[in-house]
C-alpha positions, 0 to 999 in steps of 0.5 A, a space after each residue: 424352883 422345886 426346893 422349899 424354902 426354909 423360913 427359919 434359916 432365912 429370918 436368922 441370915 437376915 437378921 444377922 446380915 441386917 444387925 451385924 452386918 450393918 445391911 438394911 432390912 430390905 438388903 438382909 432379905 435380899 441377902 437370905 433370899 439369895 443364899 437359898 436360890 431365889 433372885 431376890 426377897 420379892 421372889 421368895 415372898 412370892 413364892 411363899 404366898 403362892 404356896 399358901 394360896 394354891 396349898 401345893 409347891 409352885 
């Protein structure tokens, strides 16, 4: 993936998805991650933590 994901947009379509939506918060995130090209929430997590550890975009 060569796009930076936006936290921000991400913890809105989450919490949204989850309060109004009725969706867990693991479907929310699911949801968020989706909508911004990842597979799943695990991948964006991932893709976070190794962007933090390697201080470069994966």
């Amino acid at each position: 993936m060569n796009r930076i994901p936006d936290i921000d947009a991400f913890e809105e379509r989450a919490a949204i998805a989850e309060y109004d939506g009725g969706l867990s918060r693991s479907e929310a995130e699911n949801l968020a991650a989706k909508a911004q090209g990842f597979a799943d929430a695990d991948a964006y997590w991932q893709w976070l933590a190794d962007y933090v550890v390697n201080r470069k975009v994966p």
